[in-house]
C-alpha positions as CSV (number, residue, x, y, z in Angstrom):
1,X,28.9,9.7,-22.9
2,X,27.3,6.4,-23.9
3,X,25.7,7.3,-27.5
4,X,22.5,5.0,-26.9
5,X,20.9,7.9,-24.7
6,X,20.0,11.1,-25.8
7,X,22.4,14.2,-25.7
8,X,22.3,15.1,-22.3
9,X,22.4,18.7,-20.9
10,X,24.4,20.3,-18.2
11,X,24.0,24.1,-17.3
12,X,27.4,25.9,-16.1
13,X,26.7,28.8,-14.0
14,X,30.1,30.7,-13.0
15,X,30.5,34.3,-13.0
16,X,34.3,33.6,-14.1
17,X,34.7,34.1,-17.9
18,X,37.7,31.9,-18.0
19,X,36.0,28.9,-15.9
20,X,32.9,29.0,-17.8
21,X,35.2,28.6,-21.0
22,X,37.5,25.7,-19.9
23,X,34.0,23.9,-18.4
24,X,32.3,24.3,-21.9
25,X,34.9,22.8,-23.7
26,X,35.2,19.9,-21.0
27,X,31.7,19.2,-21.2
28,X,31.5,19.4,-24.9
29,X,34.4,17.0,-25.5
30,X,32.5,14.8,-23.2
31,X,29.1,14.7,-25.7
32,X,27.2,17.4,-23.4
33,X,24.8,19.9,-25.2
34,X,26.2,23.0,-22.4
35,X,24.2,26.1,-21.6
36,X,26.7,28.8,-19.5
37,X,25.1,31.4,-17.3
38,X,27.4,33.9,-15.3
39,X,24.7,34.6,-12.7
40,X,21.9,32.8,-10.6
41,X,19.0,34.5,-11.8
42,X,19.5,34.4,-15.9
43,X,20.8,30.1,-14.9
44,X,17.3,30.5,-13.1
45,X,14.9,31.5,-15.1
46,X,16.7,29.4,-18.3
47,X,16.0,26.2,-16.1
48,X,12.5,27.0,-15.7
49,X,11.9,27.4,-19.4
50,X,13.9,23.9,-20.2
51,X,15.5,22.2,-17.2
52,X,19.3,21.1,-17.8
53,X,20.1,17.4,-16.8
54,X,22.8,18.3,-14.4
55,X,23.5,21.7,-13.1
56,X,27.7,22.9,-12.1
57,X,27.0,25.6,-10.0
58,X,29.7,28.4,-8.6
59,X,29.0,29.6,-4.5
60,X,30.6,33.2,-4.8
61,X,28.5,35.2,-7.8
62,X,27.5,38.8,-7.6
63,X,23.7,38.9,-6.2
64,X,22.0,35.5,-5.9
65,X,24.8,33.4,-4.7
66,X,25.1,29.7,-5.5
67,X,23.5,28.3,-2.3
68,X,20.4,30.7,-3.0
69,X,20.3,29.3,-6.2
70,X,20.3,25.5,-5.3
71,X,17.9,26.2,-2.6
72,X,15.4,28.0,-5.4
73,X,16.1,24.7,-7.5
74,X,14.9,22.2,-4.9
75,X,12.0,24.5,-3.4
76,X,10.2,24.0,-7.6
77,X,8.8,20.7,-7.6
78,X,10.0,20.3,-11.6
79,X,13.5,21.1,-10.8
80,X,14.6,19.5,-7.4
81,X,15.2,16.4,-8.6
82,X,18.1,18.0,-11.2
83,X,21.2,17.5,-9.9
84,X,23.6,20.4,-8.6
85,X,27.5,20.1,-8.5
86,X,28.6,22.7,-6.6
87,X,32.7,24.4,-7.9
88,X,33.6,27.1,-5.7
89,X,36.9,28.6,-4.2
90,X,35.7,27.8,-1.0
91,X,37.4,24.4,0.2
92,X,36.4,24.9,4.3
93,X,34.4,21.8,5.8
94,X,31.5,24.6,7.1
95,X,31.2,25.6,3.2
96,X,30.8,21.9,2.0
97,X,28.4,21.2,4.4
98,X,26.2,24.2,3.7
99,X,26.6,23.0,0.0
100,X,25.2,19.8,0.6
101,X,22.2,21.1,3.5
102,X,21.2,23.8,0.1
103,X,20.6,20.5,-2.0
104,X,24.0,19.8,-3.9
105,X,24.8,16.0,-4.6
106,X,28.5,16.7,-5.0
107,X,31.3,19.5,-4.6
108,X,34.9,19.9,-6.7
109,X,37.0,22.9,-5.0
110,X,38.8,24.9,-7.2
111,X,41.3,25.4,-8.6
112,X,39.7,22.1,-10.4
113,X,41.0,19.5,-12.5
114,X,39.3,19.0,-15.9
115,X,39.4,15.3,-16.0
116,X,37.9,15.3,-11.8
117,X,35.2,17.5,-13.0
118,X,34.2,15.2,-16.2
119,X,34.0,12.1,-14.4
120,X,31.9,13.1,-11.7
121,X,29.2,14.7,-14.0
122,X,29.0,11.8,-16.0
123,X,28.8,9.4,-12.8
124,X,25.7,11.7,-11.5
125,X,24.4,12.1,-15.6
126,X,24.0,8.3,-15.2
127,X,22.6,7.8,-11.7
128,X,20.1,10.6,-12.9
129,X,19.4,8.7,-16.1
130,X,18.6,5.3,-14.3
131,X,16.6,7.0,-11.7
132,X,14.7,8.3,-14.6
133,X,14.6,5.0,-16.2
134,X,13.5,2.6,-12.7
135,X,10.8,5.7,-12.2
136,X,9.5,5.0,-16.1
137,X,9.8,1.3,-15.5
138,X,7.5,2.0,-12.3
139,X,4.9,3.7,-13.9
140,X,4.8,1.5,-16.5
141,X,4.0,-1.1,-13.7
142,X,1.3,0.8,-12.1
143,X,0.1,0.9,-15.3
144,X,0.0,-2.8,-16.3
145,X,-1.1,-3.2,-12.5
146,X,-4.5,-1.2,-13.5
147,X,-5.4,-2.5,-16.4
148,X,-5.0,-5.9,-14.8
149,X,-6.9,-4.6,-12.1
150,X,-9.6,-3.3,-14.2
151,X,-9.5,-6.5,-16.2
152,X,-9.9,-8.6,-13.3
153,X,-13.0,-6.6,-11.6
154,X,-14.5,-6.8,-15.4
155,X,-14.5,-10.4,-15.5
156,X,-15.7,-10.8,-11.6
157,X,-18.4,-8.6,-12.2
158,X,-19.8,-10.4,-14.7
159,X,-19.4,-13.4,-13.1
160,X,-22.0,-13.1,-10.2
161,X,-24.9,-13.0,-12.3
162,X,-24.1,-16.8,-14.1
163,X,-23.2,-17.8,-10.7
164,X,-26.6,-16.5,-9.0
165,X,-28.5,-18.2,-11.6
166,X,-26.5,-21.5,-11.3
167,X,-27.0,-21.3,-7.5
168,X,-31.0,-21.0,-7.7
169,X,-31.2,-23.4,-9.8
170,X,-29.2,-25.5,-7.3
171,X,-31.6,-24.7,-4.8
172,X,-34.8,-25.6,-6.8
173,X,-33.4,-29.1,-8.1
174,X,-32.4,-29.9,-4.1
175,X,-36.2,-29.5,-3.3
176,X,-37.0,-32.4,-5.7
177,X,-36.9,-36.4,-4.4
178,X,-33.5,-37.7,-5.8
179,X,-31.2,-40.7,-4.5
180,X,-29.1,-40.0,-1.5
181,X,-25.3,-40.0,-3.5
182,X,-27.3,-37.3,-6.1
183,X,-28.5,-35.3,-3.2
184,X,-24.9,-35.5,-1.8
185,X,-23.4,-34.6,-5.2
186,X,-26.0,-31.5,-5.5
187,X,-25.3,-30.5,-2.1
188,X,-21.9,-30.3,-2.6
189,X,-22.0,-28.2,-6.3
190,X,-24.6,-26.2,-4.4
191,X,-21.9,-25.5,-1.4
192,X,-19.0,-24.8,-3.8
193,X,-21.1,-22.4,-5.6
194,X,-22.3,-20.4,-2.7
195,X,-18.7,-20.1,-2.0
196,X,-17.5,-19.1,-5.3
197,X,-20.7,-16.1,-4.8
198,X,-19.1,-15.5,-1.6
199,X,-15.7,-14.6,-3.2
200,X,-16.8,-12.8,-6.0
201,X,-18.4,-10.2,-3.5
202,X,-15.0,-10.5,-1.7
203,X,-13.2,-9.5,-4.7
204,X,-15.6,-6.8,-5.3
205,X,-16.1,-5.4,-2.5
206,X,-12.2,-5.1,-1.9
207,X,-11.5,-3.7,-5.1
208,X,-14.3,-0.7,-3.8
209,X,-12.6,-0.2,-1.0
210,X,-8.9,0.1,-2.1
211,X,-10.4,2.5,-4.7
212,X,-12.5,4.6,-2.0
213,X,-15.7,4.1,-3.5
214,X,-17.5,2.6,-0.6
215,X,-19.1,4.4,1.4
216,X,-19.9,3.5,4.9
217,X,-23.5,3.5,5.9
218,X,-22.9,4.3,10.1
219,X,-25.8,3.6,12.4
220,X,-26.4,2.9,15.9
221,X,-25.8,-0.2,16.7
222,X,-25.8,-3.3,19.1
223,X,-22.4,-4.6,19.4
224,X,-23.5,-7.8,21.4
225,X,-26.6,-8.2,19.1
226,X,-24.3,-7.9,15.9
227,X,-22.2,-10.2,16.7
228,X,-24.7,-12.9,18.3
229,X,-26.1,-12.9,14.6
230,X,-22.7,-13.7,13.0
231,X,-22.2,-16.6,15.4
232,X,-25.8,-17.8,14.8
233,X,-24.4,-17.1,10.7
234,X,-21.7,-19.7,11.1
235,X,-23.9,-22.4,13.7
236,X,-24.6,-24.6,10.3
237,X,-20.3,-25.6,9.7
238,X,-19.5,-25.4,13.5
239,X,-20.0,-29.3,13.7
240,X,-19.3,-30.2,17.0
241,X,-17.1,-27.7,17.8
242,X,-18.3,-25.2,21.1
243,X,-19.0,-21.4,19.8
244,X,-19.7,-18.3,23.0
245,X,-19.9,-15.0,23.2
246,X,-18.8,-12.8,26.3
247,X,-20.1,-9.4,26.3
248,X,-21.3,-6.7,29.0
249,X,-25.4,-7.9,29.2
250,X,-26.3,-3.7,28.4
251,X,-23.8,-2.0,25.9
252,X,-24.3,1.6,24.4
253,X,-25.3,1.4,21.0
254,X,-22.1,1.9,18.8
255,X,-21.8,3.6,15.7
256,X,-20.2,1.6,12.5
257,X,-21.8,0.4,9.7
258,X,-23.5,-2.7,10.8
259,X,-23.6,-4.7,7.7
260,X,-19.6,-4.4,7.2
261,X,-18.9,-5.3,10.7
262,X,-20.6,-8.0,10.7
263,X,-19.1,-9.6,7.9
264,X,-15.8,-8.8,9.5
265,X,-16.7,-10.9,12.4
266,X,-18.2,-13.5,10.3
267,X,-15.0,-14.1,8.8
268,X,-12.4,-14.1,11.5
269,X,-14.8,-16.3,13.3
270,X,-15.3,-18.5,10.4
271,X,-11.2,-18.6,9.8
272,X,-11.1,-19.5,13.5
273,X,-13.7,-22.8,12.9
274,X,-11.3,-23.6,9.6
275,X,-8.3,-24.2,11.9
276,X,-9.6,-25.7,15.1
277,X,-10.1,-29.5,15.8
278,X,-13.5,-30.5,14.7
279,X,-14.4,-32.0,17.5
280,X,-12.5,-30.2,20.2
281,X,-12.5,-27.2,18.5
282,X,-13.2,-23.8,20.9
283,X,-14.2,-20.3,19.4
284,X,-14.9,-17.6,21.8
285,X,-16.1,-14.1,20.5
286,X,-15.4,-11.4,23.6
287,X,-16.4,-7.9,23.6
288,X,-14.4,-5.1,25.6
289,X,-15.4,-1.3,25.6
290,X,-12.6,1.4,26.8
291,X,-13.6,4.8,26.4
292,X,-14.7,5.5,22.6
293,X,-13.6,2.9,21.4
294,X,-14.8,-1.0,21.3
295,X,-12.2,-3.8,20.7
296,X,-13.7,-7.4,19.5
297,X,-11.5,-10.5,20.1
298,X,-12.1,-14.0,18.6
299,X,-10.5,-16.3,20.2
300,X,-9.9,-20.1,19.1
301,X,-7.4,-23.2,20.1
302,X,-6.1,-23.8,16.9
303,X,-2.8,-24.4,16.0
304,X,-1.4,-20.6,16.2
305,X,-0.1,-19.0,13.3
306,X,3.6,-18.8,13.3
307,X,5.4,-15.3,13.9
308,X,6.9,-14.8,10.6
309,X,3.5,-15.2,8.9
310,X,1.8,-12.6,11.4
311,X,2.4,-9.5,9.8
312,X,1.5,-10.7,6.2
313,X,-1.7,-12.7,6.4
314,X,-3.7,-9.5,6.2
315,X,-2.6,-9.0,3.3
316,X,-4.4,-9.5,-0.3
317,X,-4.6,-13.3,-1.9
318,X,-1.8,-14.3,1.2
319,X,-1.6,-17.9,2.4
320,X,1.0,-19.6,4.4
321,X,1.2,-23.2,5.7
322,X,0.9,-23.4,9.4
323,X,0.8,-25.9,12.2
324,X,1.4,-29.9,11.9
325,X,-0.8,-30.3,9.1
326,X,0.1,-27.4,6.7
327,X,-3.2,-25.5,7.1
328,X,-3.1,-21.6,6.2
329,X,-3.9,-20.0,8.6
330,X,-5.3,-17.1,5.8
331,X,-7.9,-16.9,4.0
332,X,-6.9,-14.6,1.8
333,X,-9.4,-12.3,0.8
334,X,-11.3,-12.8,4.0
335,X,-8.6,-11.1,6.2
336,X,-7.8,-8.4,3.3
337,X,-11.1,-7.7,3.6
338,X,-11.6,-7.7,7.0
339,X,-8.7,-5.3,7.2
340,X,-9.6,-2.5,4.7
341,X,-13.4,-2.1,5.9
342,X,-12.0,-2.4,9.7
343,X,-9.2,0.9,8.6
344,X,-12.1,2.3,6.5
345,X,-13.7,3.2,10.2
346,X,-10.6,4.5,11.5
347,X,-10.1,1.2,13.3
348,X,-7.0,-1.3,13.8
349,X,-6.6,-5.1,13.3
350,X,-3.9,-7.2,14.1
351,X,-3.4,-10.9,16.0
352,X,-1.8,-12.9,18.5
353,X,-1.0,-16.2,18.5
354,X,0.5,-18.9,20.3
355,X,2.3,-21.7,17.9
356,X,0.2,-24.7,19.3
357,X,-2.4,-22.7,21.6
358,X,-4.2,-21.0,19.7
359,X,-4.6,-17.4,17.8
360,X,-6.5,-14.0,18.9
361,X,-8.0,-11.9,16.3
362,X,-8.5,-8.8,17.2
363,X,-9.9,-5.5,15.8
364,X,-11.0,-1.8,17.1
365,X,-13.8,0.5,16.2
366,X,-13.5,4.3,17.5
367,X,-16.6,6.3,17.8
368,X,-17.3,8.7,15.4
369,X,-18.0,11.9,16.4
370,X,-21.7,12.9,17.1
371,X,-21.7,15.3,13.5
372,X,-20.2,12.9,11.5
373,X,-21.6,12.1,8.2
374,X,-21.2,8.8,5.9
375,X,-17.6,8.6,4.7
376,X,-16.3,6.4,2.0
């Protein structure tokens, strides 16, 4: 054994007196701290008190056989992941495969060779010890992962209130008389830091919901009126390009939490005016009801986003160059946000897309049922 890592220990349970000797010896030799039980139950109830690294287990003991006693192992959830190495007598295929359905990772018939045994336990002590390790390393991750998390939301968080000052005072120095390239110059600070408000709130908002601390506020509401308000959000950037809605002239008011929803359509239709021609640009918002459930399409004749990209631009803080000029077709946390509040209804999002025609983004809202109260 490799004398960097700690002692391991291996458990022996054999109801042979003479096996249980020539194993403890073996295992010793080999660097092993050995524990030596000639029944199931003692071997059980010693694991439980201070589980063994790697367990050599016989099949024929008076009692609790060995397969009872691998299957006990793996139904405790502190001891399934130790190792068994089943050493029995019994060489038939029916017995090995029983061996391996109770749990076993290996199985040496006996009569068994000293040296056989030795190397195989240390080949599973170290697949168990760097299981052990990549699981440490993992948490360790998911710990460094949270802290920059919470670091992150900190320093966001604090930002919006600078920012909303900044803004205001934007607005207040645009209402004065000032030369045309000052104006333009204030216009354009004002836009960038309406957009930098905009993310922060992105950023926040997503971290809520991948937390599940937003809770959605459901109402009755007017699909075809929600989503005339988010084109009518978006008329100031549209320049010339041509923005319609199709929806049934009378729709049953739907329940979702309105002010989500309509940020989710503000942003797939704003992605949509990003990456169509400014001038022949087309974004079409259509509205289709089947059953319970209402499906919202926005339509544009961009570029399309290419197929490789499509199941990945949902995701957080993901861009991707797409068509002839190397647009992304992502917004980042537009889409990841668009995605968690549309999943936080029980709903599904997704897009097609023709390379050079143009992309559909789509996304589906189920009625809740009639008792259902807010849910985060």
């Amino acid at each position: 054994m490799n004398a960097t890592h700690k002692q391991p220990t291996v458990m022996v349970v054999d109801d042979s007196p003479d096996n249980l000797t020539v194993l403890e010896k073996m295992l010793r030799e080999s660097g092993c701290r050995v524990v030596a039980f000639p029944r199931g139950d003692l071997a059980l109830k010693a694991a439980a008190r201070k589980p063994p690294d790697l367990i050599l287990l016989d099949i024929l003991m008076p009692g609790m056989d060995g397969f009872a006693v691998c299957e006990r192992l793996k139904a405790d959830a502190t001891l399934k992941e130790i190792p068994v190495l089943f050493i029995s007598g019994l060489s038939e295929t029916r017995d090995k495969i029983a061996a391996f359905s109770a749990g076993g990772v290996d199985y040496v018939t006996k009569p068994f060779q000293p040296e056989e045994v030795r190397v195989r336990v240390e080949t599973h002590l170290t697949l168990r010890r760097q299981r052990q390790e990549l699981q440490n390393a993992y948490e360790r991750l998911r710990e460094l992962e949270s802290q920059r998390d919470n670091l992150v939301h900190m320093i966001v968080h604090d930002m919006r209130s600078p920012l909303t000052v900044i803004a205001g005072n934007l607005e207040l120095a645009k209402m004065s008389a000032l030369p045309d390239d000052v104006a333009h110059c204030l216009a354009e600070a004002l836009k960038a830091t309406r957009a930098l408000v905009e993310m922060v709130g992105s950023i926040l908002d997503v971290s809520k919901m991948e937390a599940g601390q937003m809770t959605l506020k459901l109402s009755a509401v007017d699909m075809r009126d929600l989503l005339s308000k988010a084109l009518q959000s978006v008329d100031p950037i549209k320049g010339q390009r041509t923005l319609a809605l199709k929806a049934p002239e009378k729709m049953a008011p739907f329940q979702c939490d309105a002010h989500l929803i309509e940020r989710v359509a503000q942003n797939l239709i704003h992605n949509a005016l990003k990456f169509t021609d400014e001038k022949e640009g087309a974004v079409t918002v259509s509205v289709a009801v089947a059953g319970d459930t209402v499906r919202v399409t926005v339509s544009d004749n961009g570029p399309g986003i290419s197929e490789a990209y499509r199941e990945k631009i949902f995701d957080k803080f993901w861009q991707a160059p797409a068509g002839k000029q190397g647009q992304k077709p992502s917004t980042g946390l537009g889409l990841a946000f668009c995605k968690l509040a549309v999943e936080a209804h029980g709903g599904e999002i997704g897009v097609e897309s023709r390379e050079g025609k143009g992309s559909d983004f789509w996304f589906t809202l189920p009625a809740p049922k009639a008792d259902e109260p807010d849910r985060p």
